[in-house]
N, C-alpha and C positions, 0 to 999 in steps of 0.2 A: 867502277872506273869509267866505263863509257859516260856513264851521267856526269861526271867531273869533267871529263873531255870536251862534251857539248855544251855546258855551262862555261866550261873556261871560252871557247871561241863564241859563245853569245856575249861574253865580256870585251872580249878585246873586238869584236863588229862595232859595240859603244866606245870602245877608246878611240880606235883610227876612226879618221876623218873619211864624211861616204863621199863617192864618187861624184855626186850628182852637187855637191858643195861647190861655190862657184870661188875661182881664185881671187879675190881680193888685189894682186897684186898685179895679176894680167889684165882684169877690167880696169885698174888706175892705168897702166901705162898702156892701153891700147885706148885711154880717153884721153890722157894728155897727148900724144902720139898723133890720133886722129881728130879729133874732135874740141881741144881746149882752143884748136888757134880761132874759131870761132864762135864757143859756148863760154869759153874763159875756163881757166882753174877753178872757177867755182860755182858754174853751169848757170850763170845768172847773165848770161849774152855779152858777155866783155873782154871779148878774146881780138884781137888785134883786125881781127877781119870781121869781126861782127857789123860793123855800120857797113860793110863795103858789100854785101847782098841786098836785093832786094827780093822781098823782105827784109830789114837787117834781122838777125840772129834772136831767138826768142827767148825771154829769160826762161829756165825750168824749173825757178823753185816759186815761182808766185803758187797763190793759193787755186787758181784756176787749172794749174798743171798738175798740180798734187792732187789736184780731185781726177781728174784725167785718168791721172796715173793709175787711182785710188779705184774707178771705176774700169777700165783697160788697163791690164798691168803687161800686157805687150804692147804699149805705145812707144817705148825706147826701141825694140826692135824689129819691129814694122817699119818705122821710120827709117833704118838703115840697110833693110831688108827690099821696103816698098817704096821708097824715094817719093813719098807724096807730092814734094817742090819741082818733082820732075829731072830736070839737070841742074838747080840753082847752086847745087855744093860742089861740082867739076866745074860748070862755069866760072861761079864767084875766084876758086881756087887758080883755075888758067889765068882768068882776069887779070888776077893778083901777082901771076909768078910765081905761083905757089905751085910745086910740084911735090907731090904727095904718091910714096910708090903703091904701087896697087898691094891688096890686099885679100887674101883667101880666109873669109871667114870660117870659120868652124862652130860646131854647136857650143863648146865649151867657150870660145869667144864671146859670141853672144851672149849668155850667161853670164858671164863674168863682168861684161861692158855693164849691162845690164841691173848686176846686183852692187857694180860698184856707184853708177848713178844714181838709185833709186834710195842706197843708203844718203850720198852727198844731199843729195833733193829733201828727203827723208828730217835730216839734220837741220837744214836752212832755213 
């Protein structure tokens, strides 16, 4: 009976989904939310404020980025983490009249941002 026990919840550990799976649903809308008004819908820099930094906006799915990616697979969230442009996405944004409300990341955020672009890039 105990072996039947323990064999049934190593079944259902494979059925439900683990924790550490990233939501699919939160990474989309915390990328269109924050980030398409500048990467675009489809992370390819064609978001309405793309030309309006300088820099403008960089595509992500060229094949220079996927190798990026490919070689640092934390460069999605460094970058939103470690602001390498410095202030250029609060400025661009002020510039613009764009007011964007602040935000508290979380681990599972990240994540989730994360495994949602890397899929979209992934695909393109």
């Amino acid at each position: 009976m105990k072996i039947l026990l323990i064999a049934s919840l190593g079944l259902l550990s494979l059925i439900q989904p683990s924790l550490s799976v990233a939501d699919n649903a939160n990474g989309k809308n915390l990328y269109l939310q924050r980030c398409a008004m500048c990467h675009g819908t489809d992370i390819k820099g064609t978001g309405p404020l793309a030309n309006k930094s300088n820099p403008p906006t960089p595509n992500l799915t060229t094949t220079a980025f996927k190798k990026r990616l490919g070689d640092y697979p934390g460069v999605i969230v460094s970058s939103i983490i470690l602001r390498p442009n410095g202030d250029l996405i609060p400025r661009t944004l002020r510039e613009n009249g764009v007011k964007l409300s602040p935000h508290s990341w979380s681990i599972q955020d990240l994540r989730d941002l994360n495994q949602y672009m890397s899929r979209v890039i992934s695909k393109s």
